[in-house]
N, CA, C and O atoms as a GROMACS GRO file, in nm:
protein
  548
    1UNK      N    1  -0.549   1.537  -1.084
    1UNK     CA    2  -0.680   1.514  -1.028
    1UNK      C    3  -0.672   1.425  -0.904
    1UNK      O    4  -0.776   1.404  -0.840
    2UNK      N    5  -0.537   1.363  -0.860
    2UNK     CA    6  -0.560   1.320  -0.714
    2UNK      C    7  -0.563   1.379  -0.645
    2UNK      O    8  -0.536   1.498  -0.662
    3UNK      N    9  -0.604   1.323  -0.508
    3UNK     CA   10  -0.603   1.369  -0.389
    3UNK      C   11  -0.477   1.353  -0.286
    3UNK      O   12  -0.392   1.269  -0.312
    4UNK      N   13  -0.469   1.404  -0.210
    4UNK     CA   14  -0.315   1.392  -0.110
    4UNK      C   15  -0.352   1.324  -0.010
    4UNK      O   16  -0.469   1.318   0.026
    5UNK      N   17  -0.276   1.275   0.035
    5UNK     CA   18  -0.262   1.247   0.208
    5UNK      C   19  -0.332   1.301   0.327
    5UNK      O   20  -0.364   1.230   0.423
    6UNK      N   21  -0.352   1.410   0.320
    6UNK     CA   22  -0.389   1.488   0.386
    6UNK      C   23  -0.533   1.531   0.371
    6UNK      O   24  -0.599   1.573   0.466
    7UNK      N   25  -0.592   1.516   0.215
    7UNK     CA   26  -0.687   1.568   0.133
    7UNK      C   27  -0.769   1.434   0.220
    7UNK      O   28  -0.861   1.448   0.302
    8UNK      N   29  -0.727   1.346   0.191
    8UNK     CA   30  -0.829   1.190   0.213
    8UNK      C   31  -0.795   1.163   0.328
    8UNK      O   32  -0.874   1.078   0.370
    9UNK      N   33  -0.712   1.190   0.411
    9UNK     CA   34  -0.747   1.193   0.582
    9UNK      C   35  -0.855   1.294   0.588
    9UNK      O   36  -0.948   1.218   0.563
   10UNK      N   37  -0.891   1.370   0.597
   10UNK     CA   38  -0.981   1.478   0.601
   10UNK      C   39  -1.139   1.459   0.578
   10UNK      O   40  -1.238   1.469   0.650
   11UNK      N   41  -1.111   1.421   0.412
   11UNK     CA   42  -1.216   1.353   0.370
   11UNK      C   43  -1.329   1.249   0.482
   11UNK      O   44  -1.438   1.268   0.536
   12UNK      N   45  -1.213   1.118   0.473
   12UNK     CA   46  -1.218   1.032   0.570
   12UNK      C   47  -1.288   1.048   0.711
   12UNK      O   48  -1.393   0.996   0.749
   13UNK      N   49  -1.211   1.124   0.772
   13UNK     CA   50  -1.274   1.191   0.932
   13UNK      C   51  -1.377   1.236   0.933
   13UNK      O   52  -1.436   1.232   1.041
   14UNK      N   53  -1.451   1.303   0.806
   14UNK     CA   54  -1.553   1.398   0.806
   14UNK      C   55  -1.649   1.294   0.805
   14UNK      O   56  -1.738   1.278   0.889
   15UNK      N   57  -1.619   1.197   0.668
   15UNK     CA   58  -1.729   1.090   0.635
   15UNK      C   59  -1.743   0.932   0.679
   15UNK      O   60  -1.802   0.836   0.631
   16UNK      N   61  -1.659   0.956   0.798
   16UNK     CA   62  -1.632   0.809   0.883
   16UNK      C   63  -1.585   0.817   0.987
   16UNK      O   64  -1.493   0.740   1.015
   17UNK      N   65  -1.647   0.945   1.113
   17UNK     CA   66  -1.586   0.955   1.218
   17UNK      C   67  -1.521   0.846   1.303
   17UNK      O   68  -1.411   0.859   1.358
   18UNK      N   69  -1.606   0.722   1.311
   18UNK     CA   70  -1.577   0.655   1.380
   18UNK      C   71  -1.438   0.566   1.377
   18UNK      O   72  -1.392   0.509   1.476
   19UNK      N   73  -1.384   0.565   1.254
   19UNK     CA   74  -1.346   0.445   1.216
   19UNK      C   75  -1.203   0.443   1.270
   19UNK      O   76  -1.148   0.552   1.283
   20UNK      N   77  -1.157   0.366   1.294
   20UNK     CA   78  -1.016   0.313   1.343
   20UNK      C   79  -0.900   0.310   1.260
   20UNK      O   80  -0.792   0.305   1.318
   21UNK      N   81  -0.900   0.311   1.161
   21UNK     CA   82  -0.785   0.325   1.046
   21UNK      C   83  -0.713   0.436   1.044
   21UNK      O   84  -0.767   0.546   1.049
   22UNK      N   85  -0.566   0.419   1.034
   22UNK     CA   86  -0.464   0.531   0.980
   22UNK      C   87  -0.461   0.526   0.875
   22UNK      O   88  -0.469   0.414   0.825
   23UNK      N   89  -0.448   0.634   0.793
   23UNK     CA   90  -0.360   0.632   0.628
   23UNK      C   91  -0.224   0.675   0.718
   23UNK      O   92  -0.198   0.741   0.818
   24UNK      N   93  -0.153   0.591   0.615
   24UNK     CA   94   0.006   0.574   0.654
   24UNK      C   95   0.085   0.633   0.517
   24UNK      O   96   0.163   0.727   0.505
   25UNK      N   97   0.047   0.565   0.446
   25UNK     CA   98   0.094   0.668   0.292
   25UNK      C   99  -0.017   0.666   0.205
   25UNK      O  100  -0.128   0.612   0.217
   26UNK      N  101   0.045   0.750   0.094
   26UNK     CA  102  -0.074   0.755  -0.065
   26UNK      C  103   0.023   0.750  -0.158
   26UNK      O  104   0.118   0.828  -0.151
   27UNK      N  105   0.019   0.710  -0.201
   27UNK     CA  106   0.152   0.692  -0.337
   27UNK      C  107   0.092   0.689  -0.532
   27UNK      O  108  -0.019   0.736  -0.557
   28UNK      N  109   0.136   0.660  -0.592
   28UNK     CA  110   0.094   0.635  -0.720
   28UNK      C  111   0.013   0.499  -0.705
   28UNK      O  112   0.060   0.402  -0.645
   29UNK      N  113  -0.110   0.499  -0.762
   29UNK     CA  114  -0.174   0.364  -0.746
   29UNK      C  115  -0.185   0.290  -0.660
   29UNK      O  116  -0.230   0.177  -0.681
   30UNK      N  117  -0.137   0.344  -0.499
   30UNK     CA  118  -0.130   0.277  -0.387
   30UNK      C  119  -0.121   0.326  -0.246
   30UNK      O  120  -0.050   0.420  -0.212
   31UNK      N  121  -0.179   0.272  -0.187
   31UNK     CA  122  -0.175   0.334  -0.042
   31UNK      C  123  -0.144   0.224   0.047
   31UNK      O  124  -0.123   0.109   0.007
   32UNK      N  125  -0.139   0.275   0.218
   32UNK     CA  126  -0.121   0.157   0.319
   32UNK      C  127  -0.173   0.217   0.430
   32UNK      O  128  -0.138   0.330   0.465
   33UNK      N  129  -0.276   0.130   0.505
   33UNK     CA  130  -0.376   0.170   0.601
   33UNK      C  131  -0.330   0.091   0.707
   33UNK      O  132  -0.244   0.006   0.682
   34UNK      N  133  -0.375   0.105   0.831
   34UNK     CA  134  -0.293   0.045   0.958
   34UNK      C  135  -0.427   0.078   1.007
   34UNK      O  136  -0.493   0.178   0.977
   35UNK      N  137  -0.476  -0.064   1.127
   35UNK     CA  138  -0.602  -0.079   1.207
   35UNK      C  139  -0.528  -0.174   1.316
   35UNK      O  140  -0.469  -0.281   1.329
   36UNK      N  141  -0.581  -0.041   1.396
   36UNK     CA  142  -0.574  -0.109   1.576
   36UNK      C  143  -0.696  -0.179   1.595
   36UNK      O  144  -0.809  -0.143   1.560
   37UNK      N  145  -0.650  -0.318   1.674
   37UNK     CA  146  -0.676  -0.408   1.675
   37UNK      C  147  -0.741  -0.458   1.862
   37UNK      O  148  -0.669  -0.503   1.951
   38UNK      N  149  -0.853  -0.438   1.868
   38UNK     CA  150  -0.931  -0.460   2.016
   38UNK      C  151  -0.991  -0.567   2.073
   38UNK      O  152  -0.947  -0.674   2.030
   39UNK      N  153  -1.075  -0.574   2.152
   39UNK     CA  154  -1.151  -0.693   2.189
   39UNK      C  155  -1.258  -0.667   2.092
   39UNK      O  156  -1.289  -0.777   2.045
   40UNK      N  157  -1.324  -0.581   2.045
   40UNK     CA  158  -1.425  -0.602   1.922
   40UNK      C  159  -1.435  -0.634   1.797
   40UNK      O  160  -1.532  -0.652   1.723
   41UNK      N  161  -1.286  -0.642   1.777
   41UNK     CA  162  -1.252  -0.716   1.693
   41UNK      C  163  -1.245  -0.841   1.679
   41UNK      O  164  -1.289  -0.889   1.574
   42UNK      N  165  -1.203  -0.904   1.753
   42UNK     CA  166  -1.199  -1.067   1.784
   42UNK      C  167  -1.306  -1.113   1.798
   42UNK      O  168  -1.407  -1.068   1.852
   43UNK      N  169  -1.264  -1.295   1.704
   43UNK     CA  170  -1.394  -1.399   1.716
   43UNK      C  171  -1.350  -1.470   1.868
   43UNK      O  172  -1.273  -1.443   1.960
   44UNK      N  173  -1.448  -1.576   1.832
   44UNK     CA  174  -1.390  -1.668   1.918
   44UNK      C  175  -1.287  -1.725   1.912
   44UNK      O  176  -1.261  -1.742   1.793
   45UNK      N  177  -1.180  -1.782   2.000
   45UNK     CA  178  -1.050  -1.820   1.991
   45UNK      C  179  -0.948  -1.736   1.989
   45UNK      O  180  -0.840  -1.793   2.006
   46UNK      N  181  -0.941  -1.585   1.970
   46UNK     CA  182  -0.895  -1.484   1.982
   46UNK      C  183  -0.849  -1.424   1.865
   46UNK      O  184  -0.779  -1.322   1.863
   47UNK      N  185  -0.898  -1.502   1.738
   47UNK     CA  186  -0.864  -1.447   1.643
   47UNK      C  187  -0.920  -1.297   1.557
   47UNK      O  188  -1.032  -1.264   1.595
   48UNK      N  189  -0.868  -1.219   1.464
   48UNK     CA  190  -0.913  -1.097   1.421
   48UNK      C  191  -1.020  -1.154   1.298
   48UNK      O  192  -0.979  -1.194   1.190
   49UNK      N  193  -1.167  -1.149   1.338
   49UNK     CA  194  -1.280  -1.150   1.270
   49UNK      C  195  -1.258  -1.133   1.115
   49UNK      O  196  -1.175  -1.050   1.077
   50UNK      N  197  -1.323  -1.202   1.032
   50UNK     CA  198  -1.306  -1.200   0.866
   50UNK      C  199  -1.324  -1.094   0.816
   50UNK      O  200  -1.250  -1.041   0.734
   51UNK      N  201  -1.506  -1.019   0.893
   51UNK     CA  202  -1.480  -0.914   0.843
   51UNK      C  203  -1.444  -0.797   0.862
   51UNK      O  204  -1.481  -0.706   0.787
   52UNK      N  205  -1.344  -0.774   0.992
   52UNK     CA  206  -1.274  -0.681   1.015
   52UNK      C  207  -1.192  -0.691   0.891
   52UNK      O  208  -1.199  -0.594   0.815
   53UNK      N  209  -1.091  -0.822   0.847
   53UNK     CA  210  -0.998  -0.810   0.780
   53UNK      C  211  -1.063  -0.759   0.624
   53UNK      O  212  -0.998  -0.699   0.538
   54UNK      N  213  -1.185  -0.794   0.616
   54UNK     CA  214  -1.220  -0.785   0.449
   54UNK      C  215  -1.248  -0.637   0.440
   54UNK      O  216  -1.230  -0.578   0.334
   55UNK      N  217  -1.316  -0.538   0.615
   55UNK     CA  218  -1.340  -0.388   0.564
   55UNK      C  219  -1.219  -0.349   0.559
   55UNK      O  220  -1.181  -0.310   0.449
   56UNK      N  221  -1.115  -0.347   0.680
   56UNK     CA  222  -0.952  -0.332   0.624
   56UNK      C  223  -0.914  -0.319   0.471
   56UNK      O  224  -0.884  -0.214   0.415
   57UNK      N  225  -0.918  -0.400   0.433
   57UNK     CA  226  -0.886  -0.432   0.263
   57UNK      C  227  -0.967  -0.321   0.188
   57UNK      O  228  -0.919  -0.233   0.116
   58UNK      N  229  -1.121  -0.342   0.223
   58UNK     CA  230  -1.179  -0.209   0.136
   58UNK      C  231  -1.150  -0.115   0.162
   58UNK      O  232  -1.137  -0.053   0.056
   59UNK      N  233  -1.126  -0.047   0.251
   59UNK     CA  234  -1.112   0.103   0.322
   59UNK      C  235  -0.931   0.154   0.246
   59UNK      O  236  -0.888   0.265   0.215
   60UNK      N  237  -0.872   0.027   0.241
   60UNK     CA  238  -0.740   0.055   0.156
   60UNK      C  239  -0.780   0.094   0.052
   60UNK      O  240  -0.772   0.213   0.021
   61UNK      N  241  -0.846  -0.018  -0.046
   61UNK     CA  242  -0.869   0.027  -0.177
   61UNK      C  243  -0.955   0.145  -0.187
   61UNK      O  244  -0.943   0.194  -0.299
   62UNK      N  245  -1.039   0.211  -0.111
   62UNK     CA  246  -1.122   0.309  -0.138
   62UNK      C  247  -0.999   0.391  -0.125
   62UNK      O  248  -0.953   0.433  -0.231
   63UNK      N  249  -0.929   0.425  -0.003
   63UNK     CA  250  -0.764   0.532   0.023
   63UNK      C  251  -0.711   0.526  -0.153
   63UNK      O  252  -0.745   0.612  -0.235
   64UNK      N  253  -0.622   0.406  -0.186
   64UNK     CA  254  -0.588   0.417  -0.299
   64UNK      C  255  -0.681   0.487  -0.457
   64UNK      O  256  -0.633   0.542  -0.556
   65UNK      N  257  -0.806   0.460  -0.427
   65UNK     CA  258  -0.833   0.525  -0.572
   65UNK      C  259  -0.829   0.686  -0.573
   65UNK      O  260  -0.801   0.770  -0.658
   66UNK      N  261  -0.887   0.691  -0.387
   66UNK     CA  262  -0.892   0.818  -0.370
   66UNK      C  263  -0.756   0.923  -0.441
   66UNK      O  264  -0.762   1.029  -0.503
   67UNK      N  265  -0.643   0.841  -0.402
   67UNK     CA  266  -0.550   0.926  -0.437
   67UNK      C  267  -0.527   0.878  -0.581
   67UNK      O  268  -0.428   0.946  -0.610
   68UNK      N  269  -0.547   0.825  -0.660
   68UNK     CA  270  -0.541   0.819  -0.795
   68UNK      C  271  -0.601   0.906  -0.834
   68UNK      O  272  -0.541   1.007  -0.869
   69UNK      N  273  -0.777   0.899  -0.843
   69UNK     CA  274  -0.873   0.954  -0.908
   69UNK      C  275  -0.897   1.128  -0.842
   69UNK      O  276  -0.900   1.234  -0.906
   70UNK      N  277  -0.913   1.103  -0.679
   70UNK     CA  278  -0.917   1.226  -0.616
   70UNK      C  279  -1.061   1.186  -0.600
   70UNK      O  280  -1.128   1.092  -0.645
   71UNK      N  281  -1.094   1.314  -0.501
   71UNK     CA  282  -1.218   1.247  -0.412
   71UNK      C  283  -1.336   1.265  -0.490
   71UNK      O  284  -1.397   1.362  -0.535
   72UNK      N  285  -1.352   1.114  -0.492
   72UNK     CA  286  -1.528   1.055  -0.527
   72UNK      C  287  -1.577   0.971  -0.446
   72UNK      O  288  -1.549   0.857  -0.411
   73UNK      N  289  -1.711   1.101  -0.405
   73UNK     CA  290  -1.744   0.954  -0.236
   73UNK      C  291  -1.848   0.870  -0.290
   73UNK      O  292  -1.918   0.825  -0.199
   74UNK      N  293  -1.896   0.818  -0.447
   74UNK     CA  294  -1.973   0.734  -0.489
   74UNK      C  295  -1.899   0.654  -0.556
   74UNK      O  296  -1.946   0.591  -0.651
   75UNK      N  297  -1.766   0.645  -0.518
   75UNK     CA  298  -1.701   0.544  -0.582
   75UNK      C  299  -1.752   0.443  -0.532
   75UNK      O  300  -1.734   0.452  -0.411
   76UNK      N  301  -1.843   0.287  -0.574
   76UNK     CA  302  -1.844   0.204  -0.464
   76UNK      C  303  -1.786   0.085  -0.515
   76UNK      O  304  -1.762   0.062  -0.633
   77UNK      N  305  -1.761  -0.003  -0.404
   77UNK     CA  306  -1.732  -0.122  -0.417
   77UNK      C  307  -1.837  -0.220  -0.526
   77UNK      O  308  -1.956  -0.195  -0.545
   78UNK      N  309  -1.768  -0.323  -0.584
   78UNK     CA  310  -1.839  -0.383  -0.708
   78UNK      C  311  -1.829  -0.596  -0.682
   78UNK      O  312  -1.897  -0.691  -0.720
   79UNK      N  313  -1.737  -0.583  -0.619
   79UNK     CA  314  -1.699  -0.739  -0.535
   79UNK      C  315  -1.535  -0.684  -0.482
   79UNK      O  316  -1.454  -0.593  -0.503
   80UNK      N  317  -1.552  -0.807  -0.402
   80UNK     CA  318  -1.414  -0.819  -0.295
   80UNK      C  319  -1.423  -0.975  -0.274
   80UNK      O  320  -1.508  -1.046  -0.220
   81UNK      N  321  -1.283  -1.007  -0.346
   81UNK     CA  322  -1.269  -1.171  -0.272
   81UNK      C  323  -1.173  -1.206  -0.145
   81UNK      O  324  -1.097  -1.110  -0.128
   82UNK      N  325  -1.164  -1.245  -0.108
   82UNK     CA  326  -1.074  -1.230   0.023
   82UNK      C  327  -1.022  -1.397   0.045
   82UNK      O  328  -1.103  -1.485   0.071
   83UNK      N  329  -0.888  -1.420   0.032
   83UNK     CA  330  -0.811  -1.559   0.078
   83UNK      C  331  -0.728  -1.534   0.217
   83UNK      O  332  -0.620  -1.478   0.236
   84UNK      N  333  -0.821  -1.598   0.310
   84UNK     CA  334  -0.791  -1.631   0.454
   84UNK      C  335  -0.635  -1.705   0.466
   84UNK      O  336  -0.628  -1.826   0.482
   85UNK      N  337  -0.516  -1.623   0.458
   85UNK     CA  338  -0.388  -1.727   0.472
   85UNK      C  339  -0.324  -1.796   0.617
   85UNK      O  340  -0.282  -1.910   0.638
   86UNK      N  341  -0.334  -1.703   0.689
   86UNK     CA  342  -0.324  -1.745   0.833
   86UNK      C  343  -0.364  -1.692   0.945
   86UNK      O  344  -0.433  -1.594   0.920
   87UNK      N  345  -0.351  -1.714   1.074
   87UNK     CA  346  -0.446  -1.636   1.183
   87UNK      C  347  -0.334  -1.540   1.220
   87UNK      O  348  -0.219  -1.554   1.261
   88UNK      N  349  -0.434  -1.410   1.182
   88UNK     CA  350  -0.354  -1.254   1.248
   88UNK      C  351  -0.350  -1.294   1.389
   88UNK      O  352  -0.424  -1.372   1.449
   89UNK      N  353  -0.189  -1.188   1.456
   89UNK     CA  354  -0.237  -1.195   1.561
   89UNK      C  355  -0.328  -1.060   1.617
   89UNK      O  356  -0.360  -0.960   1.554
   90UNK      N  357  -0.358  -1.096   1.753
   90UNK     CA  358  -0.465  -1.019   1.771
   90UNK      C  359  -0.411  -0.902   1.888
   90UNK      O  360  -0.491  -0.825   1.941
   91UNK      N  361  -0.253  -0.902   1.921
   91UNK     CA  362  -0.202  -0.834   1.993
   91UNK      C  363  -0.130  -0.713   1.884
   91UNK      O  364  -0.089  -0.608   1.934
   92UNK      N  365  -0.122  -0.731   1.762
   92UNK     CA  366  -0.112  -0.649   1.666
   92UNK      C  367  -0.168  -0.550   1.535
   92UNK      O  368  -0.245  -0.606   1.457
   93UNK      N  369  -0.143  -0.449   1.517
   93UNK     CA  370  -0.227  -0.372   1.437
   93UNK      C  371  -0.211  -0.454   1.273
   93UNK      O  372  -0.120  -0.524   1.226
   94UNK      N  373  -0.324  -0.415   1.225
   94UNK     CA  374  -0.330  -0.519   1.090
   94UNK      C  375  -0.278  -0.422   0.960
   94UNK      O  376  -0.349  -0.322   0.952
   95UNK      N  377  -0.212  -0.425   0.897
   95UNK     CA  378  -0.127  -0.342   0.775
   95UNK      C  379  -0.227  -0.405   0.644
   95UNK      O  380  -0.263  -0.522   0.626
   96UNK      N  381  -0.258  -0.283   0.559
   96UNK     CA  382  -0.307  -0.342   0.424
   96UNK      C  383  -0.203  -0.222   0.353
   96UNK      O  384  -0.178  -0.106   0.386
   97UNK      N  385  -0.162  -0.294   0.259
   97UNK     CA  386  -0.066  -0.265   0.160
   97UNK      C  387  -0.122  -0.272   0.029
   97UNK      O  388  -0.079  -0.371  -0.030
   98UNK      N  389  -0.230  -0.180  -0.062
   98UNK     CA  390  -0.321  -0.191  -0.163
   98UNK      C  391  -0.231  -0.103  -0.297
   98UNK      O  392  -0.203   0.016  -0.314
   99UNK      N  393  -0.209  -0.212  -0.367
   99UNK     CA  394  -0.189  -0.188  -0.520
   99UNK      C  395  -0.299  -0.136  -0.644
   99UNK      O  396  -0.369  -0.235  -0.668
  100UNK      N  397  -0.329  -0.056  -0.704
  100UNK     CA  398  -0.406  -0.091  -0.806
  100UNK      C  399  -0.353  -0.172  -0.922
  100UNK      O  400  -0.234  -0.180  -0.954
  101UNK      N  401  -0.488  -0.248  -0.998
  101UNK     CA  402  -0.389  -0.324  -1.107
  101UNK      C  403  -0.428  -0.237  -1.192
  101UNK      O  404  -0.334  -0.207  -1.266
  102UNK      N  405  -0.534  -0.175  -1.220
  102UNK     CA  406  -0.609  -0.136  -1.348
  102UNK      C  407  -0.718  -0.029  -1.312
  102UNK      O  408  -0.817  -0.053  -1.242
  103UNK      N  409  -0.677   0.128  -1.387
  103UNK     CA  410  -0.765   0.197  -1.343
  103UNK      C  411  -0.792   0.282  -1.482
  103UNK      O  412  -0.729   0.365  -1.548
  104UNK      N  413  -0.917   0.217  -1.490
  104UNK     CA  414  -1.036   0.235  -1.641
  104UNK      C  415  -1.134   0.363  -1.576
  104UNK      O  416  -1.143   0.396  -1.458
  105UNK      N  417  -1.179   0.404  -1.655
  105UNK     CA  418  -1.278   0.501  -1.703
  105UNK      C  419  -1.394   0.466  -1.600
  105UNK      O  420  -1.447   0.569  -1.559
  106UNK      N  421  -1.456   0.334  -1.540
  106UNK     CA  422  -1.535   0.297  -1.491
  106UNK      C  423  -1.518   0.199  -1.361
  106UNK      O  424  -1.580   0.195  -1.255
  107UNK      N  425  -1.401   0.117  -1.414
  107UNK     CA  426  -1.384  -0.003  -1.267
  107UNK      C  427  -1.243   0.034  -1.242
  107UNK      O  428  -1.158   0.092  -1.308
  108UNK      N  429  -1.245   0.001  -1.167
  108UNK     CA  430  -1.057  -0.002  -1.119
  108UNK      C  431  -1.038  -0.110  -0.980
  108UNK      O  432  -1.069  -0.113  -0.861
  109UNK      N  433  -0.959  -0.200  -1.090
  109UNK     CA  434  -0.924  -0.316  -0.968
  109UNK      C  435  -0.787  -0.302  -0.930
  109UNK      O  436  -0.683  -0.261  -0.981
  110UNK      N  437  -0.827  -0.356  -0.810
  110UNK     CA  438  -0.674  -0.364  -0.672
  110UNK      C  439  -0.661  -0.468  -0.570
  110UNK      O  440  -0.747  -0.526  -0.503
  111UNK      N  441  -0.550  -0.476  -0.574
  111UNK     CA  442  -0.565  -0.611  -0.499
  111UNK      C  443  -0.433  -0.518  -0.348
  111UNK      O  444  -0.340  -0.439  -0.361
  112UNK      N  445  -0.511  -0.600  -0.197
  112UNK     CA  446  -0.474  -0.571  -0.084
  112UNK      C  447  -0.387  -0.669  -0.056
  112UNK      O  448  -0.434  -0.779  -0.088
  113UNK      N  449  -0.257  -0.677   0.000
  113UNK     CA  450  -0.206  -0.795   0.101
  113UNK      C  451  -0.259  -0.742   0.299
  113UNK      O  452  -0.300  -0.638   0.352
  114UNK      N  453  -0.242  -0.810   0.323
  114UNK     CA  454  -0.271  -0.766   0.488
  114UNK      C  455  -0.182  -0.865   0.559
  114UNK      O  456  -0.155  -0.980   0.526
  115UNK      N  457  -0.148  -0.807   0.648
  115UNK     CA  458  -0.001  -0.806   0.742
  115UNK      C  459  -0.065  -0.814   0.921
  115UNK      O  460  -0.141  -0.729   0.968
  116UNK      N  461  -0.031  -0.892   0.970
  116UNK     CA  462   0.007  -0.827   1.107
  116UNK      C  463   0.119  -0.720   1.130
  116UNK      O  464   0.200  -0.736   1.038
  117UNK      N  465   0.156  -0.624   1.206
  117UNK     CA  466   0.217  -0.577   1.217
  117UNK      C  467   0.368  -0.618   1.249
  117UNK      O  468   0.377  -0.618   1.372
  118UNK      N  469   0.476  -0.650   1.198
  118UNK     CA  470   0.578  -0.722   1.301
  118UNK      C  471   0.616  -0.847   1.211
  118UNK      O  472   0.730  -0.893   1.210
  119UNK      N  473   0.513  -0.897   1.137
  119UNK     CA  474   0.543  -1.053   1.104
  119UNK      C  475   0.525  -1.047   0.918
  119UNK      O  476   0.418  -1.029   0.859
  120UNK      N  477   0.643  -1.065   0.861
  120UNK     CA  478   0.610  -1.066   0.734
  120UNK      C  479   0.524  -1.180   0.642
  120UNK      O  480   0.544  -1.189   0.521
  121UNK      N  481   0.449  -1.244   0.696
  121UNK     CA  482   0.388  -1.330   0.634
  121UNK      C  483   0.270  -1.318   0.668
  121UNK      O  484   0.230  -1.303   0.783
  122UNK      N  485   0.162  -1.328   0.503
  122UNK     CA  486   0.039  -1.264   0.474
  122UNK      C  487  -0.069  -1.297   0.575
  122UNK      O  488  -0.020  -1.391   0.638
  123UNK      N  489  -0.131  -1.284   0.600
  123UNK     CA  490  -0.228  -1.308   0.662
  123UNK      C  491  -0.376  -1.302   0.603
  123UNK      O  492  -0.484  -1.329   0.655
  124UNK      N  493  -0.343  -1.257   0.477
  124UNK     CA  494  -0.475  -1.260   0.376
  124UNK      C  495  -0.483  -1.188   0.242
  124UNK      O  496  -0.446  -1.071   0.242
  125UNK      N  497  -0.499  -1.208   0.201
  125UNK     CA  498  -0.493  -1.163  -0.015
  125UNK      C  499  -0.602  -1.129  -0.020
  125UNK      O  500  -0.695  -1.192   0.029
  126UNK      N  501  -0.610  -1.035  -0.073
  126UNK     CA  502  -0.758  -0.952  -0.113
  126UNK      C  503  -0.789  -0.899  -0.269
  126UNK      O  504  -0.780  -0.778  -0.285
  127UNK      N  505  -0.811  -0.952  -0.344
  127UNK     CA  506  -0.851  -0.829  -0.487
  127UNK      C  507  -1.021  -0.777  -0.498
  127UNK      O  508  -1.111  -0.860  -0.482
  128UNK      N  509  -1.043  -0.664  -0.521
  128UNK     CA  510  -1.118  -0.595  -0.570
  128UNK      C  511  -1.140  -0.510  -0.664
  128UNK      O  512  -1.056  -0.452  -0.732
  129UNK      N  513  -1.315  -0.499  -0.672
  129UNK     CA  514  -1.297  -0.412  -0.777
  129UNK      C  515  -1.429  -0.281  -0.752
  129UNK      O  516  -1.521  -0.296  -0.671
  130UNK      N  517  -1.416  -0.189  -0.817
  130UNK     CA  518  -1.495  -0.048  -0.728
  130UNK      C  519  -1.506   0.052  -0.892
  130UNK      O  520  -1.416   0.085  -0.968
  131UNK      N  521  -1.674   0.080  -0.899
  131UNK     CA  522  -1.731   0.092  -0.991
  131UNK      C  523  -1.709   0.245  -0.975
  131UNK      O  524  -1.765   0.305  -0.883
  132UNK      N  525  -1.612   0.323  -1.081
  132UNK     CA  526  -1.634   0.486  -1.076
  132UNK      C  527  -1.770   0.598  -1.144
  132UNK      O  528  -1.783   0.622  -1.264
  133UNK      N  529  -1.831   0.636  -1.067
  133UNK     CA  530  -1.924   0.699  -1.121
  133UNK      C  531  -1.910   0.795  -1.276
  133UNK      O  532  -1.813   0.871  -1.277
  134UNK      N  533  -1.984   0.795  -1.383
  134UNK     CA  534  -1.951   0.858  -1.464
  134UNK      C  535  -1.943   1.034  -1.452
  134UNK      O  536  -2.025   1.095  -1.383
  135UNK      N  537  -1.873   1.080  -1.502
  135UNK     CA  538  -1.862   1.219  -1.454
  135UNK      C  539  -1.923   1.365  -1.529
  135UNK      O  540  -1.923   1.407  -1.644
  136UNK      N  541  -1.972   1.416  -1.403
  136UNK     CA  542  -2.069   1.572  -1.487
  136UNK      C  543  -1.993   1.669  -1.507
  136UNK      O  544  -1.889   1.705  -1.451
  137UNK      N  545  -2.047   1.705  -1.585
  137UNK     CA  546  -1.973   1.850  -1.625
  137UNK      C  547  -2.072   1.918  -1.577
  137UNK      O  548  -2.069   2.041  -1.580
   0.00000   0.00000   0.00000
């Protein structure tokens, strides 16, 4: 019942033309999204805005269930906490690397790391959790 790589790029494009994100892989319980990084992104001081980094993180975890569960576009988000570790830079694309921990009948939580591109040290911890619609026959 998942979806592919290809299935949720597709998806994606249709139902989020705009958006800036690559899927980079889909794996078992996990995916990794990559966001180019602009002047509209940035706060003041030149840093990459909080909530660029916090939709980053969701848009992973929505990729990852996708390919667990397969496409449900009422999967929604249920909370997202987000720990600010250091300032991305802003000359680099931002990497989310999303694990699931736990995928129930109804919630399924996952937690994101996020990366600058280039520099192995976090730039922000993310767990969430995203409420699955019950299903019709």
């Amino acid at each position: 019942m998942s979806a592919t790589k290809e299935e949720i790029v597709a998806f994606m494009a249709l139902e989020f033309p705009h958006a800036k994100y690559q899927v980079e892989a889909v794996g078992d319980n996990s995916a990794i999204i990559s966001h180019e990084i602009g002047i509209k992104e940035l706060r003041p001081g030149g840093t990459v805005a909080g909530p660029v980094l916090m939709s980053i993180a969701d848009v992973a975890l929505y990729v990852a269930i996708l390919g667990t569960i397969g496409i449900v576009p009422l999967a929604v988000t249920t909370s997202l906490n987000i720990n600010f570790l250091r300032k991305p830079t802003a000359e680099a694309r931002i990497i989310a690397d999303c694990k699931l921990i736990k995928v129930g009948r109804s919630l399924i939580v996952g937690e994101v790391s996020l990366y600058s591109e280039g520099c192995d040290d976090l730039v922000a911890h993310v767990v969430g959790t995203y409420a699955i619609p019950p299903k019709r026959d």
